[in-house]
N, C-alpha and C positions, 0 to 999 in steps of 0.2 A: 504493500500500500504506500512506503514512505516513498519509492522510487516512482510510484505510478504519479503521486502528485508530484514530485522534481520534473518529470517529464510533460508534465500538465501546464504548470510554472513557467518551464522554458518554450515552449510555444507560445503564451499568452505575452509573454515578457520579449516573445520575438517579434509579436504582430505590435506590440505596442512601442518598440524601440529603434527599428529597422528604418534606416534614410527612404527616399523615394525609388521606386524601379517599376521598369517596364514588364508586361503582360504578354506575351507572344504566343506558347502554345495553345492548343483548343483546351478547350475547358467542359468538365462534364461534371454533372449533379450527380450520378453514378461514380466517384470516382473512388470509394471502397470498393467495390466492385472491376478498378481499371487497374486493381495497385501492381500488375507487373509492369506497364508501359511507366509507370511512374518512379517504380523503386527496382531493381534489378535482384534486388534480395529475398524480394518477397518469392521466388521461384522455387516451387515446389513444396509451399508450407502448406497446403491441402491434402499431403500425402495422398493425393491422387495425379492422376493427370488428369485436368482440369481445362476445357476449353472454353473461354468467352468471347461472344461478341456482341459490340456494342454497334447503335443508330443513335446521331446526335443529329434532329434538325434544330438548326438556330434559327430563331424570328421569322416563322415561319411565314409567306407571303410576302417578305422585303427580297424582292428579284437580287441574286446575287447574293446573299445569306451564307455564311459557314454552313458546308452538310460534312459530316467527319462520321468514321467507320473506325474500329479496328477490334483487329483478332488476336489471341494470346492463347497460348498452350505453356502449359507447364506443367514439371513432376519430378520427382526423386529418381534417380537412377542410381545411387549405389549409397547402401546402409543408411539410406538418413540425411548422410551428409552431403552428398554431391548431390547438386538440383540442377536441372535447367530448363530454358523457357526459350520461347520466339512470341516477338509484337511484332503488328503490325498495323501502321497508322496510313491512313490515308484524309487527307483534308485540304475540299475545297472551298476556296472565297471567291466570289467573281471568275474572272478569268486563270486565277494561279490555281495549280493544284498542287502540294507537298506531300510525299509519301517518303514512308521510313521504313524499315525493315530492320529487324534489331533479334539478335543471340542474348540471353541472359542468364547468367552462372551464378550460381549460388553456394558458397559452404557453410552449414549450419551447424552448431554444435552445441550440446545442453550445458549453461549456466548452472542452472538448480534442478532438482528435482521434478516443477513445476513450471519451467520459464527454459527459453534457449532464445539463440543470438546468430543471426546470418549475414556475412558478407559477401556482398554481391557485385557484380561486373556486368556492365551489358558493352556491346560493341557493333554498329553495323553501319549502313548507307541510308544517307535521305539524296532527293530528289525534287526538283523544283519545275514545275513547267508553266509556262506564261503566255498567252496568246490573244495579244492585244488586237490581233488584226482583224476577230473576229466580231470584235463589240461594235453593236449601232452606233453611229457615229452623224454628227449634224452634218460633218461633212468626211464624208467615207473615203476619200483621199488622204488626211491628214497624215504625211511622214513620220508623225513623231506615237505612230499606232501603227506603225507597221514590221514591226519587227518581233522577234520572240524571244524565248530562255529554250532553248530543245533541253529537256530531260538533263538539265545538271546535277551532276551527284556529286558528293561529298562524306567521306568517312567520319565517323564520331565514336566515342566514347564515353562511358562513366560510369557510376559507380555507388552504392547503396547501404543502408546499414538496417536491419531488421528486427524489431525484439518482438517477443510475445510469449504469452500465456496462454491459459484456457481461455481466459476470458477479458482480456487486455491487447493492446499491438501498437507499437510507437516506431518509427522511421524516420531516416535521415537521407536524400538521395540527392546526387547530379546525374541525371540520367545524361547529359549532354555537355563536354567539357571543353570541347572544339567549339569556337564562335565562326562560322565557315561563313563565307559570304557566297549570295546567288547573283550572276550578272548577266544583264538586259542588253543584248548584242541590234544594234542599229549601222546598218552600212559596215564600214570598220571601225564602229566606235562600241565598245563597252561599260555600259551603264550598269552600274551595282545598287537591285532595288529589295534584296534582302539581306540581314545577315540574322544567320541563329547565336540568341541569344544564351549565355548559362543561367540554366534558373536552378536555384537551391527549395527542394520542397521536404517540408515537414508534414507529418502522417503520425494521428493516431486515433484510437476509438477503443470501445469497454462495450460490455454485456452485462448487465445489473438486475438482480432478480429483484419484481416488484410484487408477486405475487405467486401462487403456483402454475398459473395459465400466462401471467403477463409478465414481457422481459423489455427495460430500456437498451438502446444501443445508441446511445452519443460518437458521431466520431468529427476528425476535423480535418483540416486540409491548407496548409500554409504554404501558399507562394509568394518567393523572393526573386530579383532578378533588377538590372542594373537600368535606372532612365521611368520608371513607375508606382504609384503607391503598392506596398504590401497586400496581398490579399488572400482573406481567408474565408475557405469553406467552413459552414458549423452546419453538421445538422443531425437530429434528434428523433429516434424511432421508436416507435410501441411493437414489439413482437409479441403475436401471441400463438399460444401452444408453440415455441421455435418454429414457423412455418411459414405464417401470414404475417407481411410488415406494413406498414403505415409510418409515416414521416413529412416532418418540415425538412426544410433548407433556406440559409441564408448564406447569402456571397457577398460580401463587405463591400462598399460601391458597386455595387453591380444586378444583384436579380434576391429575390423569393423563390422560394416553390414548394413543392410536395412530392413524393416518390410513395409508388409503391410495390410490393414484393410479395412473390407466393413460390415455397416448397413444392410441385408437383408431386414429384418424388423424393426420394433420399439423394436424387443424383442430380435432376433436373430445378433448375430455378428459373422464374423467368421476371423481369421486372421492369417497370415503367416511370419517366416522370417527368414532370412539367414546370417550368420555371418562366419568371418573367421578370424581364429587363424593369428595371425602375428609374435608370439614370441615365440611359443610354435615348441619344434624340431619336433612335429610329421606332421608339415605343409605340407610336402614335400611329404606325405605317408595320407593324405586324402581329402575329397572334401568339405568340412568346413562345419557348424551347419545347421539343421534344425528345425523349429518350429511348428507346426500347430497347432492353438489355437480357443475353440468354446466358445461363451459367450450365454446364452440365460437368460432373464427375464421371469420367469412364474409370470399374473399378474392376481389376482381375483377378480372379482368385490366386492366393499365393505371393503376386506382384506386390499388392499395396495392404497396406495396415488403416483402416479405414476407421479413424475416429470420427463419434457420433454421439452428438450435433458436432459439424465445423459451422464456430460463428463467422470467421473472417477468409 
């Protein structure tokens, strides 16, 4: 308990201390649910192999809108300790589209009796493509719309730290440690109209019994990154019988919302949710976020050691 509130501490005390930085990757209301693409560590703590994917539509109805995808696998493959994982992001805005593709390693090892500790590695390619040429235009001639980015790739790296319990889970990650820049080729000129940014994110959330059918599940979401305000996921769910969830969400300048979640099976989960911009001018002109998220455990006999409930 005394470590879980130090850890609780130092998130609150990060969102309140931290200079200004900028916001660049997609962002998801499901992002318990997204923690390999976020922490490299988290790969293979389901002792299963575990596949998800995620549908993000942003502000739905604003032409041109963030639509973002991605898939993640992961699992144990030797004693426990060796894990690993593959993401994959894809996300478009307007006319750029950025996809990733990312390996993620984990070596996990028991702390205590109750608690263990994983460090994590991911390592792979993103990808930018840009194609100004094809946008309406007042005047469809315009030179300075006629060029592209063909599929530029760029290597990256980084790196994660994992803790958890039964019923606890706190993280440290850069998934992204190369700041690579994307460039806008016109004629023989070279125009650089991206660069990835490093963002440092914090990760954590608890399982609290409130009764014998009903369980809290608080978790939170801290991004940092250079040129932006701080900002943090908080959001708060009611589980009941561990199956059915319900929940808020709040994003610190930025959106509300609600999520919700159902067990199918012991394997299958599947889950939804909705959030809405509050500060953002384009409120007025769409019908705020959408989620639809599928979790499934494939589990083999012999293979995996299958703990039951996994809260996280």
């Amino acid at each position: 308990m005394i470590f879980m509130k130090r850890i609780i501490f130092v998130l609150l005390w990060s969102v309140l201390i931290f200079p200004v930085f900028s916001q660049q990757d997609a962002m998801f209301t499901h992002y318990m649910y997204n923690t390999l693409e976020i922490n490299p560590a988290y790969a293979g703590s389901r002792d299963a192999l575990t596949a998800t994917i995620l549908h993000r539509s942003q502000w739905v109805g604003f032409k041109g809108a963030p639509v973002t995808q991605t898939i993640t696998l992961h699992a144990p493959v030797y004693e426990d300790k060796v894990n690993l994982g593959l993401s994959i992001v894809n996300d478009k805005i307007g006319p750029t589209n950025n996809t990733s593709i990312n390996v993620d390693y984990a070596f996990r090892f028991q702390l205590t009796e109750d608690s263990k500790l994983a460090l994590g590695l991911k390592a792979g390619l993103s990808s930018m493509y840009t194609d100004l040429a094809n946008l309406k235009l007042d005047k469809q001639l315009d030179p300075s719309f006629q060029g592209k980015a063909n599929g530029e790739m760029s290597p990256n790296f980084g790196f994660g730290v994992y803790y958890s319990r039964d019923r606890f889970y706190a993280g440290f990650s850069i998934p992204r440690l190369i700041e690579s820049s994307f460039n806008f080729s016109q004629g023989i000129t070279d125009y650089t109209i991206s660069k990835e940014q490093r963002h440092y994110f914090f990760i954590a959330g608890g399982m609290y019994k409130l009764s014998e059918d009903f369980d809290l599940k608080p978790t939170t979401f801290v991004k940092v990154t250079n040129g932006a305000p701080v900002q943090a996921d908080v959001t708060a769910s009611v589980v009941y019988q561990e199956k059915l969830l319900l929940g808020a969400m709040y994003r610190t300048g930025d959106a509300a919302g609600i999520l919700a979640g159902l067990d199918l099976t012991d394997q299958l989960h599947v889950g939804y949710s909705f959030d809405w911009s509050f500060v953002n001018s384009t409120t007025r002109y769409n019908y705020g976020s959408h989620e639809i998220m599928l979790r499934y455990d494939f589990v083999f006999p012999g293979k995996f050691k299958i703990r039951s409930p996994r809260y996280f």
